[in-house]
C-alpha distance (Angstrom), angle and dihedral (degrees) to the residues before:
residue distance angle dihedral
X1 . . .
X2 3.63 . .
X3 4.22 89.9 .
X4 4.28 84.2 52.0
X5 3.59 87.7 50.1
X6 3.36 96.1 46.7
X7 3.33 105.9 42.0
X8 3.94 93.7 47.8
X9 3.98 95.0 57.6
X10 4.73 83.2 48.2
X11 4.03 77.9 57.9
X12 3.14 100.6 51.8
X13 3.62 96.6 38.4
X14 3.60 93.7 55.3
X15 4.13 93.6 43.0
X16 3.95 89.2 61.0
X17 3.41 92.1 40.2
X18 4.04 90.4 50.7
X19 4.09 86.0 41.0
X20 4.00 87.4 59.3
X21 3.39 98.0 38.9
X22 4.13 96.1 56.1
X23 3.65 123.8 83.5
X24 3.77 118.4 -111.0
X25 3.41 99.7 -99.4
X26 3.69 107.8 51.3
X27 3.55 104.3 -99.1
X28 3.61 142.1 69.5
X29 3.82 104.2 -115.9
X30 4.01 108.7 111.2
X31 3.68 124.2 -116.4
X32 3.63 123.4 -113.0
X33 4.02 133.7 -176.7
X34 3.50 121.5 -135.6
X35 3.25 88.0 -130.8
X36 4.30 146.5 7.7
X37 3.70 127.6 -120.6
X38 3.67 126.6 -157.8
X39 4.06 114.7 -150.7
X40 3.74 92.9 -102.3
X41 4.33 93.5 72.8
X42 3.52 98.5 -103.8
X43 4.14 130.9 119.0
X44 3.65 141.2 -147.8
X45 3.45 132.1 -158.9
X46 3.44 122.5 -164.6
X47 4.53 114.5 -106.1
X48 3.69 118.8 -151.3
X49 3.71 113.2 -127.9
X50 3.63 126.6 -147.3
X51 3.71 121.8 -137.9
X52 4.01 129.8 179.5
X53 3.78 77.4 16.3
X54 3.95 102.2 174.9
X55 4.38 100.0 -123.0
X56 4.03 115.1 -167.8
X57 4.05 130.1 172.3
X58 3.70 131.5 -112.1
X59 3.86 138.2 -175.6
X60 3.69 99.2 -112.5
X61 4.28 120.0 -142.7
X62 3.38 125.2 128.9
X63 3.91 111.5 7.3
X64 3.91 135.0 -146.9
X65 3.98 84.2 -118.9
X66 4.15 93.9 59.1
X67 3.80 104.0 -101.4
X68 3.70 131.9 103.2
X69 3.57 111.8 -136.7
X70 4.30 131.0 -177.9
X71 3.78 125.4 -132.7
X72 3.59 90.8 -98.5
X73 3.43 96.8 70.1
X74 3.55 128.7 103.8
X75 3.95 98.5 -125.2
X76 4.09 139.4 118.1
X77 3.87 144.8 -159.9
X78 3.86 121.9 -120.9
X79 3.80 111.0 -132.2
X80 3.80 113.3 -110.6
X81 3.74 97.5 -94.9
X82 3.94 101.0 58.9
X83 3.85 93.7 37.4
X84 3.78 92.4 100.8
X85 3.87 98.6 -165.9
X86 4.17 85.7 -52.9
X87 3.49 87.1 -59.0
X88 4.03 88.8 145.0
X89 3.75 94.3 46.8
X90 3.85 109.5 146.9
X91 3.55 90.0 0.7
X92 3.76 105.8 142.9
X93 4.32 125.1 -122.0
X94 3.39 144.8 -170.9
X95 3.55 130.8 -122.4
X96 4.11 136.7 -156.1
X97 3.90 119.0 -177.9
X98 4.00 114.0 173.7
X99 4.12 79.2 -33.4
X100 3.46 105.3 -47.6
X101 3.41 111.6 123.3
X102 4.18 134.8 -149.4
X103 3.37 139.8 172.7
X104 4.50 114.8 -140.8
X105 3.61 135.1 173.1
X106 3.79 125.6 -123.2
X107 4.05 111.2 -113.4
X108 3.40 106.9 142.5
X109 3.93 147.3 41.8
X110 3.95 118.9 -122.0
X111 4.06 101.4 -160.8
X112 3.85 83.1 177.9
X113 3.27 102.7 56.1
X114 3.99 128.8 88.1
X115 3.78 126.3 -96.8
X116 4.13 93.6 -88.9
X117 3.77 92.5 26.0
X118 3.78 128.6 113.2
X119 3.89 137.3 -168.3
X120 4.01 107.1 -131.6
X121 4.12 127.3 -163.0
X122 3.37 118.4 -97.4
X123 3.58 83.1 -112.9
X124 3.70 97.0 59.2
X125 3.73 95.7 44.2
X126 3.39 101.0 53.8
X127 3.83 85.7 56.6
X128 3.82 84.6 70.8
X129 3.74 102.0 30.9
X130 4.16 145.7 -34.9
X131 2.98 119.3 -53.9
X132 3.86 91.8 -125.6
X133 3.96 85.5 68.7
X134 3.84 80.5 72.8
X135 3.99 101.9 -176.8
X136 3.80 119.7 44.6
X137 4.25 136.7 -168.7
X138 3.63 118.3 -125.6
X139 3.84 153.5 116.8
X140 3.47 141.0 -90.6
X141 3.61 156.7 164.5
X142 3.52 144.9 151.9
X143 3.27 128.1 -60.0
């Protein structure tokens, strides 16, 4: 009797512990949100950045995304791989290069360039270097 007793109060100890322990839900993957709000309303989602990102020139015209743009202007191509059917045409990024720091819009499509890679204006590469440098180091993301 004393073993029945015994072992009956062990059983239910360990089922309430078990029951506390588990994840509502019923299994043992975590839960995440898609996205966090502070107490004041507003969201953020988390940007990728792009570092060591591979950054080129090109003689702007007409772009992939509809508008003709000059040399002077501050504007990029997405590589091939992140162009998503244009979806991020005119969509606005930032730029680092050996700390200086830019802002561009997206207006074209680089199929040359490297997943992470971008084609800048004339204009906008000569704000980090010459153009005779050709291919340049930085960051990026957008904006």
């Amino acid at each position: 009797m004393r073993f029945s007793v015994l072992s009956t109060t062990l059983t239910l100890a360990l089922t309430q512990m078990a029951a506390f322990a588990a994840p509502s839900g019923g299994n043992n993957a975590p839960t995440l949100a898609p996205e966090d709000s502070n107490t004041n309303g507003t969201t953020h989602t988390l940007e990728r950045r792009f570092d060591n990102a591979r950054m080129t020139w090109f003689n702007p015209g007409l772009g992939a995304c509809g508008a003709f743009n000059s040399g002077a202007d501050s504007i990029v191509a997405l590589n091939g791989a992140q162009w998503d059917a244009g979806t991020h045409c005119f969509q606005t990024v930032t730029l680092s290069v050996n700390g200086i720091p830019a802002t561009a819009v997206i207006t074209d499509l680089c199929p040359s360039c490297p997943f992470g890679g971008l084609d800048l204006s004339p204009g906008l590469f000569s704000r980090f270097a010459s153009l005779d440098v050709g291919v340049l180091a930085g960051s990026w993301n957008f904006a």
